[in-house]
Residue, then its C-alpha position, 0 to 999 in steps of 0.5 A: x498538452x500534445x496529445x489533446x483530441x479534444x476539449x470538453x464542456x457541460x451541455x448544463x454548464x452556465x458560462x459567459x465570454x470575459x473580457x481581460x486586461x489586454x482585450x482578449x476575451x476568455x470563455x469559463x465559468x463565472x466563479x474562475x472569471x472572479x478569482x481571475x479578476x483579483x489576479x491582475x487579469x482584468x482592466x479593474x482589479x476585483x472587476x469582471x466585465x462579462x460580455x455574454x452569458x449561455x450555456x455549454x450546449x453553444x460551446x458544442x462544435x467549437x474549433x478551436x486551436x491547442x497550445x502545444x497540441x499536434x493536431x491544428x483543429x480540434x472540437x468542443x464536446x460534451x461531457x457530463x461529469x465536469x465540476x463547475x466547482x472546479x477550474x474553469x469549466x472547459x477541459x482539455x482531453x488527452x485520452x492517451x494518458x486520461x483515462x476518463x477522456x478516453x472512455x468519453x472519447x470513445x463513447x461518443x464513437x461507439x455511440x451515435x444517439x449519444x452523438x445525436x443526443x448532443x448534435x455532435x457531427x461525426x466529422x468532429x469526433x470519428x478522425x480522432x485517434x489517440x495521440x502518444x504524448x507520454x510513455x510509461x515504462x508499466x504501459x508503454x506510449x498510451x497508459x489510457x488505453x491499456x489500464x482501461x482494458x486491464x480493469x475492463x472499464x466499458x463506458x465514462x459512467x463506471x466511476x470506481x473503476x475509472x479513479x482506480x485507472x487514473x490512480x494508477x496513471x496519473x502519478x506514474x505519468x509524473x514520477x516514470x514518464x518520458x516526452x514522446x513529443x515536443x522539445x523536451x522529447x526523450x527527458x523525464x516528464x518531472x524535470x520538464x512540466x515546469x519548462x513546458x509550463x514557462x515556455x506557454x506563458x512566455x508565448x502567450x498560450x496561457x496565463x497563471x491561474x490560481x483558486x482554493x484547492x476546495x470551496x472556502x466560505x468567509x465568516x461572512x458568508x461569501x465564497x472566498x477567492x485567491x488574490x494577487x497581493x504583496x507577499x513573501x515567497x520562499x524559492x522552492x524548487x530553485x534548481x540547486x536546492x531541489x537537488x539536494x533535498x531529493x537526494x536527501x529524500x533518495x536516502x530516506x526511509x519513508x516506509x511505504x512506497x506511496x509515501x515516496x512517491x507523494x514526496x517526489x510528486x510535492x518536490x516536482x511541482x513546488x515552486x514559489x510558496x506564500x510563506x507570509x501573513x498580515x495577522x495572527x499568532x507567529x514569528x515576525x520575519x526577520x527582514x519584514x517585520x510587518x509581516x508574520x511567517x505562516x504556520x506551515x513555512x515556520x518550525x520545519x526545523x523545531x526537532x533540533x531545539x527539542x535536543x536543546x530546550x529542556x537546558x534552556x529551561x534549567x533542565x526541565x523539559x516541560x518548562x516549568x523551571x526559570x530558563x536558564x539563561x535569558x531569551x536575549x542571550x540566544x542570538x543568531x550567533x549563538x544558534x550558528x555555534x549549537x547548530x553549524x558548529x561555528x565558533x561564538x564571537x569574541x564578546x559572546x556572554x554565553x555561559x560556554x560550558x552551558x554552550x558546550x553541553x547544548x552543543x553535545x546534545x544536538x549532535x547526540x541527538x542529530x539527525x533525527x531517524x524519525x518524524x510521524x506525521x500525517x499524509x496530509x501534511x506531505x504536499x507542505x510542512x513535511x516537504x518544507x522540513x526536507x527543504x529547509x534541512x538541507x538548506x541549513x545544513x547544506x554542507x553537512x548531509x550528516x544532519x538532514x532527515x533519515x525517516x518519515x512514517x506518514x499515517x491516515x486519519x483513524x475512522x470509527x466502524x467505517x466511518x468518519x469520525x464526528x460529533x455530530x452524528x455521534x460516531x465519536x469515542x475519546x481514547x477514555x471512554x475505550x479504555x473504560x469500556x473494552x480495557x487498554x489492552x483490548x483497545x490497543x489491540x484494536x488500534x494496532x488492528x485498524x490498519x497499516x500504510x498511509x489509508x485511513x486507518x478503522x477501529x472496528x468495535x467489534x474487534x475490541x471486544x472480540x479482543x477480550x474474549x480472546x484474552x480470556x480464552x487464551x489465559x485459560x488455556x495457558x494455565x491449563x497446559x502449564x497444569x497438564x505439563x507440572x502432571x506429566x500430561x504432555x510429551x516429554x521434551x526429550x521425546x524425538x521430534x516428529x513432523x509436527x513438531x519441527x512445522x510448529x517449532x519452525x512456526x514460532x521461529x517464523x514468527x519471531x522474525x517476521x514480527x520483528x521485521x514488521x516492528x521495524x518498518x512500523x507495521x503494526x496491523x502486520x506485527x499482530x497478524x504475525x506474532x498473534x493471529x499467524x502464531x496462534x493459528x500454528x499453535x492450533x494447527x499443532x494441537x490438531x497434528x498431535x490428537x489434541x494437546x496430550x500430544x504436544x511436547x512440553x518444551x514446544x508449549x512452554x516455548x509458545x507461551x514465552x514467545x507469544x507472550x513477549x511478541x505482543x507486549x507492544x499492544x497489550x502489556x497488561x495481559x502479557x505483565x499478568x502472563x509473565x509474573x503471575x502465570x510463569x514467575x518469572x522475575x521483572x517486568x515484560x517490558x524489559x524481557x526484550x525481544x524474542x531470539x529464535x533460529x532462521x526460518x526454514x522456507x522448505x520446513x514451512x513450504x512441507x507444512x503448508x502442502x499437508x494442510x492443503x491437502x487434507x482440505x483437497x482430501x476431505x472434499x474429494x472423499x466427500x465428493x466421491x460418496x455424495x449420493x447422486x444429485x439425481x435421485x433415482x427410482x431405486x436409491x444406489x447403495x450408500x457408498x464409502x472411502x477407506x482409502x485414498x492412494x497418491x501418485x507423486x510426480x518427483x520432478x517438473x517436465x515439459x513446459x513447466x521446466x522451461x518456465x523454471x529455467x527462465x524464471x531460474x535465469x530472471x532471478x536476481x539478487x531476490x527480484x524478478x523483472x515485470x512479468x511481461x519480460x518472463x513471458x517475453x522470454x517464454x514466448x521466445x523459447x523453444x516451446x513457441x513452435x509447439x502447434x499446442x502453444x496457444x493452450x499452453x500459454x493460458x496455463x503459463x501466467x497461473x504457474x509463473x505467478x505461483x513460483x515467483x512468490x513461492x522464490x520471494x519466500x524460499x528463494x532460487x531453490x523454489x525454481x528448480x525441477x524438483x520441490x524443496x522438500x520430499x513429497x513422498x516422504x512427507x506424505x508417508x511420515x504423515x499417513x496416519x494424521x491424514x487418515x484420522x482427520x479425513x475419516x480414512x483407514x488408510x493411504x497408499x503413496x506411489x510415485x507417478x511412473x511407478x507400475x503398481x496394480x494401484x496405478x492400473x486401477x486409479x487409471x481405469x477410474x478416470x484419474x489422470x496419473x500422467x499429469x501428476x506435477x510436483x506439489x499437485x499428486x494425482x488422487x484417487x479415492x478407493x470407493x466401496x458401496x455399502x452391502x444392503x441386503x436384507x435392509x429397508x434403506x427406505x426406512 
């Protein structure tokens, strides 16, 4: 409300002038004046008395005055993408912190035939700058601004971009933002919207307001509205209430960092909530029994009688037994002395060893580690349950919740799932058509985090090819190993070797680590595609699977095959017995154990697969005839050989950077990237005339080593790599020169004197700026002799 410039009206837009309960006259859309009138804001309740209708047009150039708002005169303008649906059709404009009123704000300047179009003065527009009401840590005291040129947002019309901009304003405004403005200046903007909300409606700046979140259409046919009637409320929000459930939230898992947010956001605006209905299915309230309670107020706590209900029901847990003792028996009483721990009343008739045993399971079972849920259900019943956990159990901070796992809802090839347009599949019709494992696998495939998730057909399939495939090869690489065909397990360990055993070590960890947070799509990629693909990588190191050494392929196939059993234990039971006979299901094998990851092992591998692409398109680009054929074709050129210069250590601008970075690094986080380039700008590299063009070349190199230290740690940010270059290179001289079609390779270090070095210098190789990980390269070219050869034949 203090930073408003403006407010804002359809041109289109049909509205009227309402007449309320005490006099006033209100300007909106005809639908808000109807939800109104069933609020007790018109003389006669459901009665609106509408004093004239128009259209937006005649809202345009209207002065009016804000709540709140620094500015003591501001405009009505147009603006063509208000909903008439939504709200009252008259919208405020903050454009430091809206992103969509800061793009139409400044069309409207930039653009005087849109101004003209509209008979927009430019006195109403032109003096309005951006007023900071709100700053945001991520973006300072203007978000609107800043994220629009982050995402280069040109005008009001680019829609995707402009609901990722207020995606990634609006909520960090709630959860991170602090008061610029007003009484509450300097106090967090989650702790103050309700008192800046009360303090409007105590001053008669605003009345309450309420609608349906979508359109809501009665059997009979008519628009539903939200009426004021006799109800219950449940007092969310109360100070000493909230408190506890956002610590309780503060020690949960929630799995996904949106999801946390969400929760924060649905603990900062919820207050009183209707938790009461005349009619239907429910539990009567205790102290109103007319009334019943909703659905989503009631159960919150129905985790803690599932670690009871199957005593209850002769220890059956579907119920199907007689119960165990009557339903009368279970009083209030009761519950308190299995939930609270507190002792029975005297003339309890309770069954006390059923009792004891009930008490047992509830606190064997309490707190529950995990609730899956859907996302949708965060702005009430999970909320709810946090709440009301850390209401009965107020005391006892032992029994509230320690995980929520929110997911989407599951699409089909992209698209909503529906019966209608025939884009529907029950969990039977994929299993007959691709095979459980095929379809588990392209359910754990579809997608982490709490999107929706997207079973693609294709994957299915893709699925059962891949099986097919894969059990082929074991068994043909279990034949060749029986046959002595591959290298014996105690054959010394070459490059290949520790890259592809440091690979399945990898594997296992990360895989487990995704397991373990629940995310399955991760899991795959790591245990089976990240794994398969290491598994290839080596085959090709080793000229084929001859060369592969035959503890390292058992190895794979064990561990593969266990990593995966949680999405296709059809496939990996068929492995497990009938392929390597081992005894037991899979199921019971447990997790893999392998040794820690080696980031200096896996970094080396990473750089040999990198350049050998580097490789394979430099020589094909240093032999390509030239794009201009001329009168008489050049001889046909060839490359041989191919000489590196290795740089041993970081210099110059670059070790600066590694020492900031170096400095920055702590317990395995680094600061925002504009506190590291802060420091480089203050570093002694700022008085060099050069700055300007090194500082383009800064952000890239920073980015690059801080994933590089996510990875393998403070050692990535030192002068020197984590592992020897040179000597990778040379181990790996023939490998390099098989797969890019060379003879051979010379490796040299940069400063070296060498005639090689003369002559890469002599063809326009920059040897110089060689930097670690990045070798200069030259490609030893020859033309072909042709004598005596038609090359035109």
């Amino acid at each position: 409300m203090y930073g408003q410039t403006n407010c804002w009206a359809l041109p289109d837009g049909d509205y009227g002038a309402f007449e309320m309960a005490d006099g006033d006259v209100m300007v909106m859309c005809d639908r808000a004046a109807r939800n109104l009138a069933f609020q007790e804001h018109t003389k006669t309740p459901g009665v609106v008395n509408k004093l004239l209708g128009f259209k937006g047009t005649a809202l345009i150039g209207c002065a009016v005055k804000s709540p709140l708002a620094v500015l003591e005169k501001i405009y009505c303008l147009p603006m063509m993408t208000i909903l008439m649906n939504k709200g009252t059709g008259v919208v405020t404009s903050v454009p430091s912190d809206s992103p969509m009123d800061f793009m139409a704000l400044g069309d409207l300047k930039a653009k005087p035939a849109l101004r003209e179009k509209f008979g927009v003065k430019d006195e109403w527009v032109m003096p309005f700058e951006v007023v900071p009401c709100v700053h945001i840590p991520e973006f300072g005291d203007a978000c609107a601004p800043i994220v629009c040129e982050q995402l280069k947002i040109k005008s009001q019309n680019e829609k995707v971009k402009l609901e990722e901009a207020k995606g990634k304003t609006y909520l960090k405004g709630f959860t991170d933002g602090i008061m610029l403005l007003g009484v509450h200046k300097g106090e967090p903007v989650k702790l103050v919207k309700q008192k800046i909300r009360d303090i409007m409606i105590a001053d008669g700046g605003a009345i309450v307001y309420s609608e349906p979140e979508k359109q809501v259409t009665s059997r009979s046919g008519d628009e539903c509205v939200v009426a004021l009637t006799d109800q219950w409320y449940l007092e969310y929000g109360e100070d000493a209430w909230r408190e506890r459930s956002e610590k309780c939230l503060e020690g949960m898992v929630t799995y996904h960092e949106e999801a946390r947010k969400a929760f924060q956001h649905t603990l900062g605006w919820l207050r009183q909530w209707a938790c009461s209905r005349a009619f239907g299915l429910g539990t009567r309230m205790p102290w109103d029994p007319q009334y019943l309670i909703e659905s989503l107020s009631d159960s919150t706590i129905y985790m803690a009688y599932y670690t009871v209900a199957h005593l209850l029901q002769g220890g059956d847990m579907y119920g199907k037994a007689r119960p165990s003792v009557n339903p009368e028996a279970m009083t209030d009483d009761v519950w308190d002395a299995i939930f609270l721990g507190t002792e029975p009343s005297a003339g309890s008739a309770f069954p006390k060893d059923l009792l004891d045993e009930m008490r047992a399971e509830f606190n064997f079972w309490y707190p529950f580690d995990l609730r899956v849920s859907g996302k949708d259900l965060i702005q009430n019943h999970l909320t709810f349950a946090i709440y009301n956990h850390t209401a009965i159990w107020d005391k006892d901070e032992g029994k509230w919740p320690k995980g929520f796992r929110t997911n989407g809802h599951l699409l089909l090839n992209g698209e909503k799932m529906s019966k209608s347009t025939g884009n529907f599949k029950t969990l039977k019709t994929a299993i007959e058509e691709y095979s459980a494992d095929a379809m588990r696998f392209a359910l754990a495939d579809a997608g982490d985090g709490i999107e929706d998730a997207n079973f693609v057909h294709d994957t299915a399939n893709a699925a059962i090819l891949r099986f097919t495939k894969e059990l082929e090869w074991i068994e043909s690489i279990r034949k060749e190993s029986a046959d002595g065909t591959l290298r014996p397990a105690d054959s010394p360990a070459t490059f290949a070797d520790k890259v592809f055993a440091n690979a399945i070590n990898t594997a296992i960890a990360q895989t487990k680590d995704h397991y373990e947070n629940m995310m399955f799509r991760e899991a795959l990629k790591c245990g089976y595609y990240d794994l398969q693909s290491a598994r290839d990588a080596y085959r090709v190191r080793c000229d084929g699977d001859a060369g592969m050494r035959a503890d390292l392929a058992a190895r794979f196939i064990e561990v593969s095959t266990l990593l995966v059993v949680p999405f296709v234990p059809h496939t990996c039971e068929h492995v497990w017995g009938a392929i390597l006979g081992k005894e037991g299901s899979v199921t019971k094998a447990g997790f893999p154990v392998g040794d820690a990851p080696d980031a200096s092992i896996a970094a080396a591998g990473k750089y040999l697969d990198d350049l050998v692409k580097t490789v394979r398109g430099g020589v094909a680009k240093a032999t390509a005839p030239p794009k201009k054929k001329p009168a008489v074709p050049p001889p046909p050129k060839v490359c041989e050989r191919v000489d590196f210069f290795v740089a041993e250590k970081f210099g110059g601008w670059q070790e600066v950077c590694l020492g900031i970075l170096a400095d920055k690094f702590v317990d395995g986080n680094f600061p925002a990237v504009n506190e590291i380039l802060d420091a480089v700008k203050a570093s002694p590299l700022a008085e060099d005339a050069n700055f300007k063009n090194v500082m383009k070349m800064v952000m890239p190199f920073v980015k690059f080593k801080m994933n590089e230290a996510k990875v393998a740690g403070a050692d990535a940010l030192g002068v020197r790599l984590i592992f020897d270059e040179a000597g990778v290179l040379r181990e790996n001289a023939d490998f390099v020169a098989r797969v890019c079609g060379l003879k051979s390779i010379g490796v040299f270090t940069a400063d070296a004197s060498c005639a090689e070095k003369e002559a890469a210098v002599k063809g326009g190789v920059k040897v110089d700026q060689a930097t670690p990980g990045s070798p200069g390269v030259n490609f030893v070219v020859t033309e072909l002799s042709v004598e005596g050869v038609d090359i035109n034949k």
